[in-house]
N, C-alpha and C positions, 0 to 999 in steps of 0.2 A: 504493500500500500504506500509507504515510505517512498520508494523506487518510483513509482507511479505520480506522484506528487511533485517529486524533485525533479523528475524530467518531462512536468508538465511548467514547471518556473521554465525552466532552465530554457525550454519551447517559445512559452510567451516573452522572457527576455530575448532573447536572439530575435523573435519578430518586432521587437517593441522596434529593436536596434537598427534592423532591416529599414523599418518605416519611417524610421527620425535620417537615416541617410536619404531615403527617398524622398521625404521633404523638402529636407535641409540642398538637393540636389534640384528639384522642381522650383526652389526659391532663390538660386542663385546660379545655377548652369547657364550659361548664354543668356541670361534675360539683364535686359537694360531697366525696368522698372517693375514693381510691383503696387499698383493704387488698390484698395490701402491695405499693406504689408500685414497691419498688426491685425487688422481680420480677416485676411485670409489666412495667416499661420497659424492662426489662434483656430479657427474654424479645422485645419488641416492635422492638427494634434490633438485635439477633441475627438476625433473620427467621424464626426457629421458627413455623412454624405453627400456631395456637392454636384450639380448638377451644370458642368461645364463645355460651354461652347465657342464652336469656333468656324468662323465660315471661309469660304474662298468663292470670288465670283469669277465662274468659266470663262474667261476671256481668252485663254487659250485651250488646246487642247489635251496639253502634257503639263504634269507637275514638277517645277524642277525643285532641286535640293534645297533652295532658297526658304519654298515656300513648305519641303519637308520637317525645317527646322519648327515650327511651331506644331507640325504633327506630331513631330516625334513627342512634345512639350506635352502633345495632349494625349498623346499612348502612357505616357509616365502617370498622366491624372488617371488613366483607365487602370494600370495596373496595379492601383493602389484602393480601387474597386467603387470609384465614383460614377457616377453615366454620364457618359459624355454625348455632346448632341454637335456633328455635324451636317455644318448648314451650306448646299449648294446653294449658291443666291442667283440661280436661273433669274428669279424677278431684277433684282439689284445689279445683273449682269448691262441689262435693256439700258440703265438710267446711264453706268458709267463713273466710278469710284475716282472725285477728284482728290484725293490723298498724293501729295508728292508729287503733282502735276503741274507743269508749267503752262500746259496752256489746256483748252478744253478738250475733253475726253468724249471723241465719237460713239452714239449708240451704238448697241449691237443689233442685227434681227435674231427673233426668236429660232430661227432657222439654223444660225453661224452657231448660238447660245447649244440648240438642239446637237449641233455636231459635237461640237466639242465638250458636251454633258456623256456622250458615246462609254466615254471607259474612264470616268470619273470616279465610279465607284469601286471600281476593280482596283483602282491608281493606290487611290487611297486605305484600300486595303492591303496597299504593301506593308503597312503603316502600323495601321490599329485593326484592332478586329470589330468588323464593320456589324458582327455578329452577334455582340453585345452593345453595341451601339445603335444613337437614335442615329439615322441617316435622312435629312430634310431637307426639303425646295423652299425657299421661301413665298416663293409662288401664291404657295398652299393660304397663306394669309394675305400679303401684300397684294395680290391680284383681286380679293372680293372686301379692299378697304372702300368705302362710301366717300362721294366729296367730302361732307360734314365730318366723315372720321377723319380722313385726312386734314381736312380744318385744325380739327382738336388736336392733331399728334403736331401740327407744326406752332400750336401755343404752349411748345415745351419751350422753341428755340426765340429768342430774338434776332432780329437783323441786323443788328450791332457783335452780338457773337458772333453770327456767321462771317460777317463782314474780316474782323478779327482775325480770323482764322490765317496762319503763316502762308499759304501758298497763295489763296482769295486774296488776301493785303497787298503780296508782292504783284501780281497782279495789276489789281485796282492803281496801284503806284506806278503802273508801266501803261497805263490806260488799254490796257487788251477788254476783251470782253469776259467777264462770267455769267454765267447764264443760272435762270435762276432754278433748273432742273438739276443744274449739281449743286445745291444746295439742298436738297429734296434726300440726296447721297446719306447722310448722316443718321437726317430723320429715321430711314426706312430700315439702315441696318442696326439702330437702337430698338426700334420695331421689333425686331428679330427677338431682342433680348424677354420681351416683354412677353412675346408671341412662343417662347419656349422656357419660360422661367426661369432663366441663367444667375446660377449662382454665381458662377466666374466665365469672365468672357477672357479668350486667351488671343496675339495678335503679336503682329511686325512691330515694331518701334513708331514707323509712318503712319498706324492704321490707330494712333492713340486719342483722335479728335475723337475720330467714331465709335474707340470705347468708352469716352467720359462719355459719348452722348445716349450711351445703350441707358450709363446711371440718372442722368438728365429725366430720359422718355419714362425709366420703372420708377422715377421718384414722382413723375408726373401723373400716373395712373396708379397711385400709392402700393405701389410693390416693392419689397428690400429690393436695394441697388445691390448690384451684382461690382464683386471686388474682381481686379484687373491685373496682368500680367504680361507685359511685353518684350518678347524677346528683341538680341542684336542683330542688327541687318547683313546679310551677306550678299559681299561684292561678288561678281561674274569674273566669267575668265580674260576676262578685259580690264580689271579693276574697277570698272566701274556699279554702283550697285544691279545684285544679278536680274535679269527683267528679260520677261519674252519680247516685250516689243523691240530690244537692243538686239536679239541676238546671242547674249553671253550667258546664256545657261547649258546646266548642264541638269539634264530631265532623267526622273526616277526610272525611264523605262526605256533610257539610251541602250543601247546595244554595247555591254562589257567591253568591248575592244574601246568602242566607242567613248565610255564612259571614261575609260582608264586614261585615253588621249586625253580628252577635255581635263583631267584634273592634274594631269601632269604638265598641262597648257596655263595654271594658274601661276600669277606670280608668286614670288617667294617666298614675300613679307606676309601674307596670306596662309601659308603653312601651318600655323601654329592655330589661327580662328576654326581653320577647318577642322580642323583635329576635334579642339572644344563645340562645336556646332555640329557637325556633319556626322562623328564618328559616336561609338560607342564606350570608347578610352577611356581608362580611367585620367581624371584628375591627379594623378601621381606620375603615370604615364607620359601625360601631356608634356607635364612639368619636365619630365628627363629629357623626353624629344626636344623641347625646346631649350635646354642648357647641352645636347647635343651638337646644337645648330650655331650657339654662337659660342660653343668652345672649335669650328673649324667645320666638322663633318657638312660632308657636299650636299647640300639644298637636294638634289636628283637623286639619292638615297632616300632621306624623310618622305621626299614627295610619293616615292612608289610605295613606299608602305603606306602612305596615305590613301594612294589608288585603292588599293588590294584591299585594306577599310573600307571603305566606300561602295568601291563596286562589289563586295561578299556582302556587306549589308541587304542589297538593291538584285541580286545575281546568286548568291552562295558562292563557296571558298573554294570550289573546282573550279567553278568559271572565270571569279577572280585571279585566279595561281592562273590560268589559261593566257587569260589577257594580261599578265603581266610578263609571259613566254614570249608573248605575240610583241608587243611593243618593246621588248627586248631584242630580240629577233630581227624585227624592222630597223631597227634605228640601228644594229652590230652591220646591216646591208647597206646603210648609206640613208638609208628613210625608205624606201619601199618594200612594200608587204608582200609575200610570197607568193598570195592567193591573189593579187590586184584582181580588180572587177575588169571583165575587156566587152567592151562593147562596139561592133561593127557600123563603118562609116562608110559614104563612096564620095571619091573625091570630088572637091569643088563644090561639096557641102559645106553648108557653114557651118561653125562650131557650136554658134550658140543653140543650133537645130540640134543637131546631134546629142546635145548636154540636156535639151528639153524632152525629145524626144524618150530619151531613156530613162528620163525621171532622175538624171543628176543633179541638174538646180529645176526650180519649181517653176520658174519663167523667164522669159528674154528678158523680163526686169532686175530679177536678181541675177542673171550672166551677167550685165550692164552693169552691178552693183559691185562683183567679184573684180570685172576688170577696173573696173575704176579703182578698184582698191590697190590693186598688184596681187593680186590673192590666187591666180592661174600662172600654172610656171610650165614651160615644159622640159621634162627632166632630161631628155635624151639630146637637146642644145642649150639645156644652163640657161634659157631664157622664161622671160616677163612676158604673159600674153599683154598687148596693151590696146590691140586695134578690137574692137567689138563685134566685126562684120570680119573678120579674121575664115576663110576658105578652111578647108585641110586639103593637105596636100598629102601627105604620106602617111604612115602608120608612127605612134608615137605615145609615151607614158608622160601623164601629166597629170600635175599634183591641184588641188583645189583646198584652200587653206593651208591647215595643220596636217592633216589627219587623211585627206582623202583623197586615193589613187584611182586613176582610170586611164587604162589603155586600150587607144582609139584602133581598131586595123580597120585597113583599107582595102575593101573588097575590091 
């Protein structure tokens, strides 16, 4: 009985212990702020179960790593046995999220919204287990709000707040236009909060207007405000912050070789965020890799074990160890891949048919966009595509970016 007793302590300590790291980790891993701190930790060591959401509006197709960081933020809330409520914001997709926008943010159609909602939930289930979670449109509500309702939800905000707002101000200051449907932005995804009863709304750093306004809207319709949590933003393989509209992501459901390229494509000084954002590392881990990095060891070492992280997270650790054979491999031959794709041309074709054609680039607008860059090389003369109406003449391998081989023969 004795025996029984002592290794049921002995049980509940080691989980107590468990839960105070998982905390103490959800409160301060990659997150830039917590509103307000002292009630959600206080709510989070209590063991109240908390009802936390977190949305993403479809505006592209693919999720990249960017926007995995606050998944992952809310797999940790899951694991700790809360329900978590993911919100696709199909509705909020339409209106156009001005957050960190410089200038105004074109509608979507329910059509573009319709496609790229396709493997949304599958994405996401790389993530968390979609199985124990709520999975919601916001649709569901925002689309059967009444004028009059709509009236009432916007006598939360004043026109002086919104005005206020860091991007709106900069704006108004440059005399461009804001329009007063992204102003509507804020209203609808505090909406959300109200419309699923969010204890904690989780979010990017940029997306912090729209969390204070989710407490704004539940205080306005006398519901506890929901406490807040925003993680650090992660820059793209360009440095610049990571965004599908730039270009510089790297998406949950790139293809391993693929993915390995892109992360070994990041800069340097970058190394060590990704580690803490991206990966699964320990905090002690981190810390070595990075007093391995400025006692000397080559940036190109850290960075593949960062890959091989990364893509096993996304892929598993056979496919990881594969792709990291592979972009070994390539780069020991000079930079091309063994397998290069070859795709058949006849001469006096033009190239940018040829690269459309085969579904290399997506249109004559992005070949236009590659050459203009300098971004088309061909390997077999050491040169720079630079003419865009460029013929082919003979059979030849040529590179596109970083990462991507194609050789043209000529029937």
């Amino acid at each position: 009985m004795w025996y029984i007793f002592i290794m049921f302590k002995l049980f509940g300590t080691a989980r107590a212990s468990t839960d105070e790291k998982a905390i103490r980790d959800i409160l301060t891993r990659g997150v830039e702020d917590v509103f307000v701190r002292e009630s959600l930790e206080g709510k989070l060591k209590s063991g109240q179960k908390l009802r936390v959401k977190l949305g993403f509006d479809p505006t592209g197709s693919q999720i990249h790593i960017g926007r995995a960081i606050v998944l992952r933020k809310l797999k940790a809330f899951q694991d700790l046995g809360h329900t978590i409520v993911f919100i696709a914001g199909d509705f909020t997709a339409m209106i156009g999220d001005p957050s960190d926008k410089l200038e105004k943010r074109p509608m979507l159609s329910r059509e573009k919204i319709g496609e790229n909602l396709q493997t949304y939930k599958k994405q996401v289930g790389k993530i968390i287990d979609v199985s124990k979670a709520e999975f919601r449109y916001n649709s569901e509500w925002l689309e059967k709000l009444t004028f009059s309702e709509i009236a009432e939800l916007a006598e939360s905000f004043s026109v002086q707040q919104m005005s206020n707002r860091r991007n709106f101000k900069d704006r108004f200051d440059r005399g461009e236009e804001v329009s007063l449907r992204e102003f509507l932005y804020p209203l609808m995804q505090g909406y959300d909060s109200v419309a699923v009863d969010a204890d904690v709304e989780i979010g990017g750093f940029d997306q912090l207007f729209n969390l204070k306004a989710g407490r704004m809207i539940q205080k306005h319709y006398r519901k506890p405000e929901q406490d807040i949590l925003t993680t650090q933003m992660l820059e793209g393989t360009d440095g610049r912050k990571m965004s599908t509209s730039w270009g510089n992501v790297i998406t949950i459901i790139d293809e391993p070789n693929d993915m390995y390229g892109k992360v070994m494509s990041i800069k340097d000084d970058l190394i060590i965020k990704y580690f803490l954002l991206c990966t699964e590392l320990s905090l002690e881990e981190i810390e070595s890799l990075k007093k391995s990095l400025e006692n000397g060891t080559n940036p190109k070492e850290i960075k593949m074990r960062l890959a091989q992280e990364i893509v096993t997270i996304y892929h598993g650790k056979e496919k990881a160890e594969k792709a990291e054979k592979q972009f070994t491999e390539t780069f020991s031959r000079g930079g091309v891949p063994e397998d290069v794709l070859g795709i058949q041309a006849v001469r006096g074709e033009k190239m940018s048919d040829v690269f459309v054609r085969a579904g290399i680039v997506a249109s004559k607008s992005e070949w236009r966009r590659l050459v203009d860059e300098g971004a088309v090389t061909n390997l077999d003369s050491n040169t720079t595509i630079k003419d865009f109406y460029l013929e082919v003449s003979e059979s030849g391998t040529y590179k596109i970016g970083k990462r991507r081989f194609i050789k043209i023969v000529v029937s």
